[in-house]
Residue, then its C-alpha position, 0 to 999 in steps of 0.5 A: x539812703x541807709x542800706x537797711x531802708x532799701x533793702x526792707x524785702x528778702x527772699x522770704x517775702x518775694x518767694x511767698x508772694x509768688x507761692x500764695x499767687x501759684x496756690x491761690x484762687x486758681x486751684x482752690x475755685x477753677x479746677x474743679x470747673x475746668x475738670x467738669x468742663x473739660x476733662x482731667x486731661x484738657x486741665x492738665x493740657x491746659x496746666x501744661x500750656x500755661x506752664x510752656x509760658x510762664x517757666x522759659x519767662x521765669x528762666x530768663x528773667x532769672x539769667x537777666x536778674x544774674x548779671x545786674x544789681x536788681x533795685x526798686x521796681x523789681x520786674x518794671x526795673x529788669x525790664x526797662x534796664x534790659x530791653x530799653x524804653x520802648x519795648x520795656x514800656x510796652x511790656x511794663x504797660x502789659x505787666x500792669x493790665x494783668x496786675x489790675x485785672x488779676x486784683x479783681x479776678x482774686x476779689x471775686x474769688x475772696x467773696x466765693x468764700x462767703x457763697x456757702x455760709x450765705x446760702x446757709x443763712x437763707x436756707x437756715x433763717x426767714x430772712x427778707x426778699x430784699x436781704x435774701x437778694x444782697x446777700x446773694x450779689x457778689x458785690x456785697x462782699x467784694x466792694x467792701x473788700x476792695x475799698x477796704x484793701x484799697x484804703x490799707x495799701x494807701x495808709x499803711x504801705x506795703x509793710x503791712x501786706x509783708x506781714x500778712x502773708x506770712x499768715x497767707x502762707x501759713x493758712x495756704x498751708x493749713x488748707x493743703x495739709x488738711x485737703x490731702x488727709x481728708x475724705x470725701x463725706x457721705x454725702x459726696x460719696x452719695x453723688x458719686x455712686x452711678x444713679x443706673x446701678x445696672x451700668x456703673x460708672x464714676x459719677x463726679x460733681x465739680x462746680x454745678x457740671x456732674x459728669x457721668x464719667x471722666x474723659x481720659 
């Protein structure tokens, strides 16, 4: 097989799609809850735990990947050359159960996105019951989503997600730059002064759950 039909992925692709995964729904949708469930110092307990998990597992597939040739298959094919059969399916079984259920955790946060401009809608238009109530369901964007995403997999191939994510990175990018310059409007800043003036106190609104004042 020609050497430049095997080797189509570099670092590039490989090292974007794990950024846009890291900076993905996760932080953009769930850190806000977590804060106003939590507190800022279980979210970052809980950032820490997870990171107890995922850096010595990134460290040692790093050492495995150092000292063979790593072909198609990527992870499945570390693991089944490393480990053997038995114990290479059974961790391949567990990668493949957290893929599938990640796809769907990220459908549900793409069709978040619509939340806000739907609510627009009816608040803005006399818009009909029923029209009022499909807009309303997550379904009405994420089925069409999945559908849609799952017939480009199927007749374009991986090619074109390689492509795409380079805008992916680039609109990450943008999010980023654009959420540390700017500033809270007058109306979170509203939200965020104490109702009882007499007794201030830091009040923050994250995701529906108002705390009066952050635990530390």
């Amino acid at each position: 097989m020609d050497t430049s039909l095997k080797n189509k992925f570099g670092t590039a692709p490989v090292f974007f799609t794990a950024i846009s995964t890291i900076l993905g729904a996760i932080m953009f949708l769930r850190f806000g809850y977590a804060v106003g469930n939590v507190g800022l110092t279980g979210t970052i307990l809980i950032i820490l735990i997870g990171h107890a998990v995922t850096i010595p597992t990134a460290m040692a597939i790093a050492e495995i990947s150092t000292n063979q040739k790593v072909e198609g298959g990527g992870e499945y094919y570390i693991i089944s050359r490393s480990f053997g059969l038995v114990i290479g399916s059974a961790i391949g079984i567990a990668l493949y159960l957290s893929q599938a259920i990640s796809v769907a955790f990220y459908v549900i946060a793409f069709t978040e996105a619509f939340s806000t401009l739907f609510q627009y809608l009816i608040d803005r238009f006399s818009l009909p019951v029923w029209l009022e109530w499909i807009m309303q369901q997550k379904q009405t964007i994420g089925i069409p989503a999945l559908l849609g995403l799952t017939y480009i997999v199927l007749t374009k191939g991986a090619d074109l997600g390689v492509k795409a994510l380079y805008i992916v990175v680039a609109t990450l990018a943008v999010a980023l730059i654009a959420f540390f310059l700017g500033h809270p409007t007058a109306a979170v800043a509203e939200q965020m002064v104490a109702q009882n003036s007499s007794t201030p106190a830091i009040t923050v609104q994250y995701d529906a759950a108002v705390i009066d004042s952050l635990p530390l």
